[in-house]
C-alpha positions in Angstrom: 37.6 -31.7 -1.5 37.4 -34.3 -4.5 34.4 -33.9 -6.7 32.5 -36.4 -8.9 30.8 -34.7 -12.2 27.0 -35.6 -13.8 26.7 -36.1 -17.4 24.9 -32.6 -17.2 27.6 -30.7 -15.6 26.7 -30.0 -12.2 29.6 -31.7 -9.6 28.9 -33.0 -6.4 31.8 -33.9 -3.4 32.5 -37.6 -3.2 32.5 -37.1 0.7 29.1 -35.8 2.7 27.6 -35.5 6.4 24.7 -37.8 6.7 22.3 -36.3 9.6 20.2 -40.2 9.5 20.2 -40.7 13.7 19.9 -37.2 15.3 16.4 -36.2 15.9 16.6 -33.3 17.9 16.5 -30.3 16.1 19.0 -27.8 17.5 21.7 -30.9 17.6 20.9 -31.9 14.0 21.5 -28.1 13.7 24.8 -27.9 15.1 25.7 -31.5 13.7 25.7 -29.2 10.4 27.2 -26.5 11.1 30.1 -28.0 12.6 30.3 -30.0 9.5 29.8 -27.1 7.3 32.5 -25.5 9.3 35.0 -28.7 9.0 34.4 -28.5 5.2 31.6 -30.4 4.4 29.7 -28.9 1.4 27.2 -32.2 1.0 24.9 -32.6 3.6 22.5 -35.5 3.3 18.7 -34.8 4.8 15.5 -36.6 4.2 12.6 -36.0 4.8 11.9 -39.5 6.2 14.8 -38.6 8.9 11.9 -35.7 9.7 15.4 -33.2 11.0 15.6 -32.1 7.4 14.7 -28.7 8.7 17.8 -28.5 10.5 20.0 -28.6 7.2 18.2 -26.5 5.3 18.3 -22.6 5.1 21.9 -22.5 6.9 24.2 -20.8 4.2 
């Protein structure tokens, strides 16, 4: 996975999962963790997309 770094340090992978259309929550669930599974270490929730619930708190 490719990285892109801050000016403070912290790096962030140039490639994410993006969560926008999926409403339902136990399919935005498993939307992420398949993606977590298939290497995806940014995953993009907002509130607005009101699933953000289903991205967080998955480790």
């Amino acid at each position: 996975m490719e990285y892109r770094e801050f000016y403070n340090g912290i790096k962030i992978p140039i490639l994410g999962y993006g969560v926008y259309q999926i409403p339902e929550f136990e399919t935005a669930k498993s939307a992420v963790l398949a993606a977590l599974k298939a290497g995806y270490r940014l995953i993009d929730t907002a509130q607005g997309y009101m699933n953000e619930k289903a991205g967080s708190g998955i480790h």
